[in-house]
LOTORNU-853033 format. One record per residue (C-alpha): residue number from 1; x, y, z; residue in one letter. Coordinates in nm, 2 decimals, padded with zeros to 4 digits. Layout:
N
[node NUM, [X, Y, Z], a];
...
//
This chain:
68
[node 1, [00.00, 00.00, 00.00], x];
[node 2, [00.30, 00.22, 00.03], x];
[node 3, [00.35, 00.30, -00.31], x];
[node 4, [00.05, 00.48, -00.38], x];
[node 5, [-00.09, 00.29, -00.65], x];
[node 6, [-00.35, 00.07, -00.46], x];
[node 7, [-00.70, 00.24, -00.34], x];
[node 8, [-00.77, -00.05, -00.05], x];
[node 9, [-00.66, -00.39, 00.05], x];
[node 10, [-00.74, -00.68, 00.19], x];
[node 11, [-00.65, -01.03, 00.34], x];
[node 12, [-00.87, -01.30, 00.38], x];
[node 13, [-00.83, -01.66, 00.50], x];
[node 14, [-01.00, -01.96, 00.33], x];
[node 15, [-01.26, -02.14, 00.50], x];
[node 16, [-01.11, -02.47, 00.44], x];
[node 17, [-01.02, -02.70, 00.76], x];
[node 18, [-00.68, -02.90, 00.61], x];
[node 19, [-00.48, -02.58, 00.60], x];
[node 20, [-00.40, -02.23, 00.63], x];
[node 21, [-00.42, -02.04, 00.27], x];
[node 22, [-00.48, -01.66, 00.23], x];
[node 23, [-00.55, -01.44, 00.00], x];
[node 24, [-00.46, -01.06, -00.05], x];
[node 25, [-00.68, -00.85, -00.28], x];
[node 26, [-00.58, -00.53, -00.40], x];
[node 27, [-00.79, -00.26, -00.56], x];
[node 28, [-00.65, -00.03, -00.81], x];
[node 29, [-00.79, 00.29, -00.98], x];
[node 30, [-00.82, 00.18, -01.30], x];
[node 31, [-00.56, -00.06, -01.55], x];
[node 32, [-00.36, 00.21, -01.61], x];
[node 33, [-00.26, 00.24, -01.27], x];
[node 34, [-00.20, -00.14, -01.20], x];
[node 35, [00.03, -00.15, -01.53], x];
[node 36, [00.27, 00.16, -01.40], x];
[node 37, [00.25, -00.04, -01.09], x];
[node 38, [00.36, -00.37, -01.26], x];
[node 39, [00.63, -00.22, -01.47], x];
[node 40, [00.82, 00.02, -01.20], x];
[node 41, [00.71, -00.17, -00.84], x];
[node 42, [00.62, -00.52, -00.86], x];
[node 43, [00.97, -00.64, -00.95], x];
[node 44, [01.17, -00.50, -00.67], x];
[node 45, [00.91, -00.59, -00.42], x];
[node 46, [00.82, -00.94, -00.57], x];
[node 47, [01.24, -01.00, -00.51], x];
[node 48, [01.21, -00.90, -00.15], x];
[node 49, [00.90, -01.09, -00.07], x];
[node 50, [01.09, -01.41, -00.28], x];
[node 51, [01.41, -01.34, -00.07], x];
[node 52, [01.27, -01.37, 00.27], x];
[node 53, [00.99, -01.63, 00.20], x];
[node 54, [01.16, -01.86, -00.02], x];
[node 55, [00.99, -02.19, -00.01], x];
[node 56, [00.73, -02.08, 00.27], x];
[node 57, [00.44, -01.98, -00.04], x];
[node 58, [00.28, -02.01, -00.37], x];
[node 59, [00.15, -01.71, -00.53], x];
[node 60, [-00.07, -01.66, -00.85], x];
[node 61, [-00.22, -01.35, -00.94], x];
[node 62, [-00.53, -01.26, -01.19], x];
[node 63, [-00.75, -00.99, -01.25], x];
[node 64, [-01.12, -00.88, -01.13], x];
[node 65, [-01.34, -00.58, -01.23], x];
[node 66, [-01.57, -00.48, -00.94], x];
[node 67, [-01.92, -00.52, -01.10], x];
[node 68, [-02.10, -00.40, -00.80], x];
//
């Protein structure tokens, strides 16, 4: 949230019962604004997180449009 390009977070935790998964959701302005985040952000802080995680997570990312 500290760069300035996301309008609101959040993290959730699955209901499931076998394990412990979350999921953070980020909302952006508008595509514009999540591809200047991509190209000049995501890298660097993607390395951090990788660096100090390593082996502890799985990540996948995709897109939503809030509908309503």
């Amino acid at each position: 949230m500290d760069t300035g390009y996301f309008l609101d977070n959040k993290i959730c935790r699955l209901l499931v019962e076998d394990e412990i998964t979350y999921a953070i959701q980020y909302t952006c302005k508008n595509m514009d604004t999540l591809n200047e985040y991509q190209e000049k952000c995501a890298p660097q802080l993607q390395e951090k997180h990788n660096k100090r995680y390593r082996g502890k997570f799985g990540a996948f990312r995709t897109l939503l449009k809030i509908i309503h």
